[in-house]
Structures are given as structure tokens and as C-alpha cells.
C-alpha positions in Angstrom: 95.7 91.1 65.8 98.9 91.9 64.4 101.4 88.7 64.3 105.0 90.1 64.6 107.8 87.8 64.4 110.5 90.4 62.9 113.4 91.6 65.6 113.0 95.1 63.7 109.1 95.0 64.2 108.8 93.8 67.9 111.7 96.2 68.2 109.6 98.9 67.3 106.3 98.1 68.6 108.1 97.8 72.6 109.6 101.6 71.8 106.0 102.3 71.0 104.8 101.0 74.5 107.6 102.3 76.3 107.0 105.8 75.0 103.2 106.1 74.9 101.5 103.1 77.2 100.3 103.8 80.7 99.0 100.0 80.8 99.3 97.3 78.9 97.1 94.1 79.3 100.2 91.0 78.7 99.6 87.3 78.2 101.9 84.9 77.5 102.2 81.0 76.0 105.4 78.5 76.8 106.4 75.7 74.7 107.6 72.6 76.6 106.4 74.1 79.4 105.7 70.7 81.3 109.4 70.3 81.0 112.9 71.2 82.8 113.1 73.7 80.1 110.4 75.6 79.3 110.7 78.3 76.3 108.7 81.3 76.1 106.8 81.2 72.9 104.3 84.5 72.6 103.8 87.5 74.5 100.4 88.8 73.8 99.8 92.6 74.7 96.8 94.9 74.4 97.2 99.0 74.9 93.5 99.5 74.4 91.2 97.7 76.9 88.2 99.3 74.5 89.2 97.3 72.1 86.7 93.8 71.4 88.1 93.3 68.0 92.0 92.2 68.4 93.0 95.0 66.1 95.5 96.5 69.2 96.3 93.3 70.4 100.4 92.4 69.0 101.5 88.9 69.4 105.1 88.9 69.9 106.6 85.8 68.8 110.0 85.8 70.6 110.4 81.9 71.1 113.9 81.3 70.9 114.3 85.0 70.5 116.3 85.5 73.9 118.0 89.3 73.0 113.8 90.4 72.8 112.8 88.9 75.7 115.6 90.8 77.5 115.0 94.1 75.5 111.0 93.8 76.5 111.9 93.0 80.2 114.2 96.0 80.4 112.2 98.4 78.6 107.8 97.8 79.7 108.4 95.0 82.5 111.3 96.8 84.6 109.3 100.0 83.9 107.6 101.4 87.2 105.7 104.1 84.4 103.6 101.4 82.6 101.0 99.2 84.8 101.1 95.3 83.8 98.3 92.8 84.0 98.3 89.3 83.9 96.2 87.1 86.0 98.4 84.5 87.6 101.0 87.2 87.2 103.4 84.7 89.2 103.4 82.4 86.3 104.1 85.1 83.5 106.5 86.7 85.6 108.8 83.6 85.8 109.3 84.1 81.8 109.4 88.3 81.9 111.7 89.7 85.1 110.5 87.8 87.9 111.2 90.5 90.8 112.6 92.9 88.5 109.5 93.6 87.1 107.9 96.7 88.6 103.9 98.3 88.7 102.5 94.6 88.5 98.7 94.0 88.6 96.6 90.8 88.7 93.5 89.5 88.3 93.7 86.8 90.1 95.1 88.4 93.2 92.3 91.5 92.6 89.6 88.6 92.2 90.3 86.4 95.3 90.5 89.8 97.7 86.2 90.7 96.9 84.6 89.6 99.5 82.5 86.0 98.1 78.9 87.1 98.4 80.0 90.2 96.0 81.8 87.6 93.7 80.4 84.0 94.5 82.6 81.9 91.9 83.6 78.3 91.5 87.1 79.4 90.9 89.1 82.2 89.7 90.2 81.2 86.3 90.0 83.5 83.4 87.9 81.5 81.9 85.4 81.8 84.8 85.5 85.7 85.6 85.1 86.4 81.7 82.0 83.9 81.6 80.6 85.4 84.8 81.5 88.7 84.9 81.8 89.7 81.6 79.0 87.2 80.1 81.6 86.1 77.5 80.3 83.2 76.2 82.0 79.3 74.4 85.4 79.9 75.7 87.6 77.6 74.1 90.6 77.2 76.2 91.7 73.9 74.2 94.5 75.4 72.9 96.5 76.1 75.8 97.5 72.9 76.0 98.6 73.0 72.3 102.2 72.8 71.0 103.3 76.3 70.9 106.7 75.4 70.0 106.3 74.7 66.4 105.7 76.8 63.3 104.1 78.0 61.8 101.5 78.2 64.9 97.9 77.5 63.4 94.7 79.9 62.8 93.3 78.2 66.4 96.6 78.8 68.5 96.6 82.6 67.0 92.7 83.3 67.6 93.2 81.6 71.3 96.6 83.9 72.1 94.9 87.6 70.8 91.5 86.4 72.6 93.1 86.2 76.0 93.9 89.0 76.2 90.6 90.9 75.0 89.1 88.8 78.1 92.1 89.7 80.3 91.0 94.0 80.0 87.5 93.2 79.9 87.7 91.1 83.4 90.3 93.5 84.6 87.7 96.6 84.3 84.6 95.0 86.1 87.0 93.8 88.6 88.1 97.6 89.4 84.5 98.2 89.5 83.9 95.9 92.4 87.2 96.6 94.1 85.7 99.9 94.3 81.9 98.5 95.2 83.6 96.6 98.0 85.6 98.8 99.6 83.6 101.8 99.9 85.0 105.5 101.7 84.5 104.9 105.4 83.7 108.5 106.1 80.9 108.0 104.3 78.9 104.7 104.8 75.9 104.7 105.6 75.9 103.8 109.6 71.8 103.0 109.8 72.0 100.7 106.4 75.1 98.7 107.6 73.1 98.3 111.2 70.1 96.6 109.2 71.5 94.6 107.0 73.9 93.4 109.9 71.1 92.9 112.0 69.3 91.1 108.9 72.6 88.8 109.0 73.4 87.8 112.2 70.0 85.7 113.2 71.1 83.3 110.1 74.7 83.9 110.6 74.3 82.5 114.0 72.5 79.3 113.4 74.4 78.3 110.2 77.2 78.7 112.2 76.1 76.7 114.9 75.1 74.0 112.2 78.5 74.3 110.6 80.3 74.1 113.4 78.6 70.7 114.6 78.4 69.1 111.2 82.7 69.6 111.7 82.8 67.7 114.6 80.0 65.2 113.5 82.1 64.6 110.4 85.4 64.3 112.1 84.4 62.0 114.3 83.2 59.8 112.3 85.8 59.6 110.4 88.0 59.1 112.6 86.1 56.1 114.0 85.3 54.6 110.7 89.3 55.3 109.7 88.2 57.1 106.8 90.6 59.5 105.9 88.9 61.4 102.4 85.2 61.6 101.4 84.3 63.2 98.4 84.3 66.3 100.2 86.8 66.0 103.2 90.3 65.2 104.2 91.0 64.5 107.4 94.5 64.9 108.7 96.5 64.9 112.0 99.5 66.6 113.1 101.9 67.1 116.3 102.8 69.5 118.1 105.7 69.2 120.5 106.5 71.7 123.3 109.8 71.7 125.2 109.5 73.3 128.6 112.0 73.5 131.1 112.3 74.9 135.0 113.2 78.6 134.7 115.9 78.0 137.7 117.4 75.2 135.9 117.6 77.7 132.4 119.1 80.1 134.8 121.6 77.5 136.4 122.7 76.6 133.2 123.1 79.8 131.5 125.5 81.3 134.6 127.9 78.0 134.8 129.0 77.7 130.9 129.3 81.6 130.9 126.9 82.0 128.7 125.3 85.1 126.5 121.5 84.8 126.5 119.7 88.1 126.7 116.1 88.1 125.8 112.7 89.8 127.0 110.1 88.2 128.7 106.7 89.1 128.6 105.3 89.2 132.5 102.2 87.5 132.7 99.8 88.6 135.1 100.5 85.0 136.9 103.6 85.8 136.8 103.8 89.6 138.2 101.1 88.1 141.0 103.9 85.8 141.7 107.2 88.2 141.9 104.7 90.7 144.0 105.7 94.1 144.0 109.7 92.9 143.5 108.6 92.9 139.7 108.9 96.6 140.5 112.5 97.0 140.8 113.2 95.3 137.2 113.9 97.2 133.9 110.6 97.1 132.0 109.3 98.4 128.6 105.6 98.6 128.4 104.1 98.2 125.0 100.7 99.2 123.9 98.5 98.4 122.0 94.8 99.0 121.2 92.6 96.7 119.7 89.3 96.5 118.2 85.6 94.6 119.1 82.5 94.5 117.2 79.6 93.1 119.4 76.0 93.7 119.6 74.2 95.8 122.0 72.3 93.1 122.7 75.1 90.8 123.5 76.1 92.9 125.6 73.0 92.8 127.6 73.0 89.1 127.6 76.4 89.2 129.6 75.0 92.0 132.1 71.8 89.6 133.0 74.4 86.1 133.9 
């Protein structure tokens, strides 16, 4: 885990990246970063996801350093060559080009998109997918929280910072393994499987559904008549919804005695082409089209045909 705090030696290590990375595995820590001036402290980057002992993973200690911060922005964040990861990329990205930055992944986002039975979690902190998915084992996120704006930082702060990023590869790679798990090549799924285990589903789909569905209303309405607003698992909240509406004739009326300019389309209903009759006919119509998609069963089907 290579500590550089040198201008010449950060200097050289960001030519390194920019002329032999294809990704690079970035982390970051702020000092003061609960205030109106946050400061970027570290930026922690692995080339070699491989790696479990730190030995590729360079701290970069650019705090008050703002030239570097620029030179790394410009030369591995702005590039579109070299794929970034962070998870909670937003937050890094505040500190290193915000929507300059270009070929941006994250963990978070790649986490939260497979499907929940495929990754049933808590939450989606790093801390939780390198725990569950990569059975790492007495994180110690304590020193996030740490002052990372003094020096010299201490043996913990340094361990914590090159750690990260080890667990930031290691989560990154199973997560590309279930990207790929859960998203499987259409043209070639197996059509009989996904019937069964459908089928298999939908029985207990159904009734937990139906039981979901009524425990909602149960809940809400006893809230409501108990004037409970929060329970220790539910909020309940109300809004409005206000819908102006006006006589089409009077909109008309208006619109032709100020002179004025209001071109729009209207969709024609079917109540409302039953009520122009054929006269609808003579107007100037675009027609758009669009096809959409229904999954049902057969034997839903056959319900509706026996009514």
C-alpha cells in the first residue's frame, strides 16, 4: 500500500495510469466533510483487482493539494479510455469532475439493479456486499468517521483507506458475475424451465399478494382512525391533488376574443370521437402507434372465457 504524498510521485504514478490502466478501482476520504467546506483528503486507487494484499493499491494524499486534484481529474477521471469504480460514485464524483468525469461505474447502482431474490440484502453498503458476497469478514468501518484532515494520518486511518478499496474490486467482480446471472441472452432461455418455475411462483405469488395487499389497507385504516401517523414500521402520509377543469367552449371563447396563440394536440378519446360522430373525420389527425406487451396465464385466460 504505497503512501504517496510527493507532487513528483503522484505526478508520476497518474502518468502511469493514464498510459497503461484500463480500470482503476478509486476511493476517496474528505476532511471536514460535515462542513460548508469539505477538503479532499486521499484518493485511494487499485489497477489490480487480483490483488488481496494492498501492494497495488497507492494512496494519494492530495489534501490541500488543489493543482493534483485537477491534474488527476484531467488526466484518469475525464478519460473515456480508463473505466472508474466507486460505489456511491455520486459522492466521489463531487470531489473528482462531477459531470466531466467520463466511463463511470458503480457498485451501488450495479447492486440495487439485481433482481432481490438473486441478492436479498439489508442494504447496499460496502460494508454489506463485501460481508455477503465476498464473505469478508470484521469490517471495521470506524475510521471513516475519523479526522482525515490532520497529519500525519495514523496506522488505522491508512489500513481503513488501502482496505476499501481491495473490498471495492472484490464486490465489483461477483457483482459482474450476477449482472451476467440475472440477465441471461434471451435467445437462449430456456422456455419450459422459466414456465415451471413461473408456474411454481404464481400460486404463492397470488396469495401473498392478496395478504399484502389487505394487511395495507388493514394498517392504513387503522391508522388513520387511531391518528397514528408512524409505527415502527410505517409512515402514513396524505397529499392533494388539485385538478382545474374548464368547459371546452368557454377555453375556445376565450382564446378567439384576446387574439390569442394556443396551438396544441388533443388526444380524441373514444368518448369523445363517439361524440363529434363521423365530423371527427374532416379534422387533421396524426395517428400514433404503439404496441405493448401482456404476460398472462393460459389459464387466466380461460377463467375470463367461462364469466
Amino acid at each position: 500500500m504505497p503512501y504517496l504524498n510527493s507532487t513528483s510521485d503522484i505526478r508520476a504514478i497518474i502518468s502511469e495510469y493514464k498510459t497503461h490502466a484500463q480500470t482503476l478501482w478509486i476511493d476517496t476520504e474528505v476532511a471536514d466533510y460535515q462542513s460548508r467546506h469539505p477538503r479532499l483528503s486521499l484518493i485511494q486507487v487499485l489497477d489490480d483487482p487480483q490483488d488481496m494484499s494492498g501492494d497495488r493499491v497507492y494512496l494519494l494524499d492530495v489534501l490541500d493539494q488543489p493543482d493534483i486534484v485537477t491534474e488527476f481529474i484531467e488526466q484518469i477521471m475525464e478519460n473515456p479510455e480508463i473505466e472508474k469504480v466507486f460505489h456511491n460514485a455520486n459522492y466521489d464524483l463531487k470531489f473528482l469532475g462531477n459531470k466531466k468525469a467520463k466511463n463511470i461505474t458503480c457498485t451501488l447502482k450495479l447492486a440495487k439493479n439485481i433482481p432481490y431474490y438473486i441478492l436479498p440484502l439489508p442494504n447496499y453498503q460496502l460494508k454489506t456486499l463485501a460481508t455477503e458476497l465476498c464473505k469478508f469478514n470484521y469490517i471495521d468501518k470506524q475510521e471513516q468517521s475519523s479526522d482525515w484532515g490532520r497529519r500525519p494520518l495514523t496506522e488505522g486511518q491508512i489500513e481503513y483507506a488501502y482496505l476499501d478499496c481491495i473490498y471495492l474490486a472484490q464486490v465489483h467482480l461477483h457483482l459482474l458475475e450476477l449482472q451476467v446471472a440475472s440477465n441471461p441472452d434471451p435467445q437462449s432461455e430456456d422456455l419450459t424451465a422459466l414456465d415451471a418455475r413461473y408456474t411454481d411462483l404464481l400460486a404463492t405469488w397470488e396469495l401473498l399478494n392478496s395478504e399484502f395487499e389487505h394487511l395495507q389497507e388493514r394498517l392504513k385504516k387503522a391508522m388513520q382512525a387511531q391518528n397514528v401517523m408512524e409505527t415502527s414500521v410505517c409512515k402514513l402520509s396524505s397529499y392533494q391533488r388539485q385538478t382545474m377543469k374548464v368547459p371546452f367552449t368557454e377555453l375556445a371563447k376565450l382564446v378567439q376574443n384576446q387574439n390569442m396563440s394556443l396551438d396544441f394536440p388533443i388526444t380524441l378519446t373514444q368518448k369523445i370521437q363517439k361524440d363529434l360522430g363521423e365530423s371527427w373525420q374532416q379534422l387533421s389527425v396524426d395517428i400514433d402507434t404503439t404496441t405493448s406487451w401482456r404476460l398472462s396465464t393460459k389459464n387466466q385466460k380461460d377463467d375470463d372465457t367461462q364469466k
